[in-house]
C-alpha positions in Angstrom: 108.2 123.5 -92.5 104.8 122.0 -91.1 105.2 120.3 -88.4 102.9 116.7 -87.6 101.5 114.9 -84.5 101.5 110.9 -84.9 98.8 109.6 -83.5 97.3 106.0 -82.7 93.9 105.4 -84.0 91.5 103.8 -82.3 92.3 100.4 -84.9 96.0 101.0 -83.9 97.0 102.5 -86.6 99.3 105.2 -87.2 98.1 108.6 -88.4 100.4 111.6 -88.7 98.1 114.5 -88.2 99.3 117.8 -89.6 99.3 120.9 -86.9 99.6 124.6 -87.7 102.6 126.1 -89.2 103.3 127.7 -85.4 101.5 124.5 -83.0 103.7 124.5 -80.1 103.6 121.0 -78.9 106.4 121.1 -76.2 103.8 121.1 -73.6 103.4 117.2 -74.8 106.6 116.5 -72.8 105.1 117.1 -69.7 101.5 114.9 -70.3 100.8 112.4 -67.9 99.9 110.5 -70.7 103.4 110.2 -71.6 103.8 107.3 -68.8 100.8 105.4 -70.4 100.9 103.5 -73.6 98.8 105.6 -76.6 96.1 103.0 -76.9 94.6 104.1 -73.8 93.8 107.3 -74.9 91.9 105.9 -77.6 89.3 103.6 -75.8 86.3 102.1 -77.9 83.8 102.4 -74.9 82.8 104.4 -71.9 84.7 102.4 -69.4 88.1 103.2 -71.4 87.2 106.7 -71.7 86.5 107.2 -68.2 90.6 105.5 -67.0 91.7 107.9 -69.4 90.0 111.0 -67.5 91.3 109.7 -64.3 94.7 110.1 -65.8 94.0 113.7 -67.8 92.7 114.8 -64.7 96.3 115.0 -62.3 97.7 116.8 -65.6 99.9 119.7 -65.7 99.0 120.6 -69.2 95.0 119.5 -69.5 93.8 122.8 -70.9 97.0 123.1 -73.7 96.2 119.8 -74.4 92.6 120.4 -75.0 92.9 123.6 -76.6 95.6 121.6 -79.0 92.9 119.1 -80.1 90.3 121.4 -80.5 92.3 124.1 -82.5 93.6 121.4 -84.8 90.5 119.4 -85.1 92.0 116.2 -84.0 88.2 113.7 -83.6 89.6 110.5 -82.1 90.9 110.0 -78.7 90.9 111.6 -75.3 92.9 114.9 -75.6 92.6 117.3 -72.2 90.1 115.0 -70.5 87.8 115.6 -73.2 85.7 113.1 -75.6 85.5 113.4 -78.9 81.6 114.2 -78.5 82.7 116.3 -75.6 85.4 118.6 -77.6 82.9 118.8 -80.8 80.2 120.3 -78.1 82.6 122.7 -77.1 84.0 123.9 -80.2 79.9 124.2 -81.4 79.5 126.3 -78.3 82.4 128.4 -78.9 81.5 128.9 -82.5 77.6 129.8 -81.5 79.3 132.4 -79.0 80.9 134.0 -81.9 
């Protein structure tokens, strides 16, 4: 069975994203961002962005969480202390390294 993230838009809408058939997301348990209410992860300017660091960056699981939106291709929100501009420079980098 596939499993599915839900995740809040940056509208506040709902979307259930669809991981791989073997995403481990029990690592999401132990997110800071678990004490936080979704929308802040989801900021629609620089200042939002940059409260949602401060709060990625005290995190136990930063890098699974990063490597989790970058592997499934999530493009909306903060995920591992990362942008969305910042993850799609990384993943370009990666690729390039290939």
């Amino acid at each position: 069975m596939r499993k599915s993230v839900a995740v809040i838009r940056e509208d506040q809408s709902v979307e259930s994203i669809p991981t791989g058939l073997d995403a481990d997301t029990s690592w999401m348990a132990k997110g800071n961002c678990r004490n936080f209410p979704p929308a802040m992860f989801f900021p629609s300017d620089g200042v939002g962005v940059d409260h949602a660091r401060r709060i990625c960056a005290g995190c136990e699981v930063t890098n699974q969480c990063l490597e989790y939106a970058i592997t499934e291709k999530i493009d909306h929100g903060v995920w591992g202390g990362c942008s969305e501009r910042e993850r799609r420079r990384i993943a370009k980098r990666r690729r390039a390294a290939r």
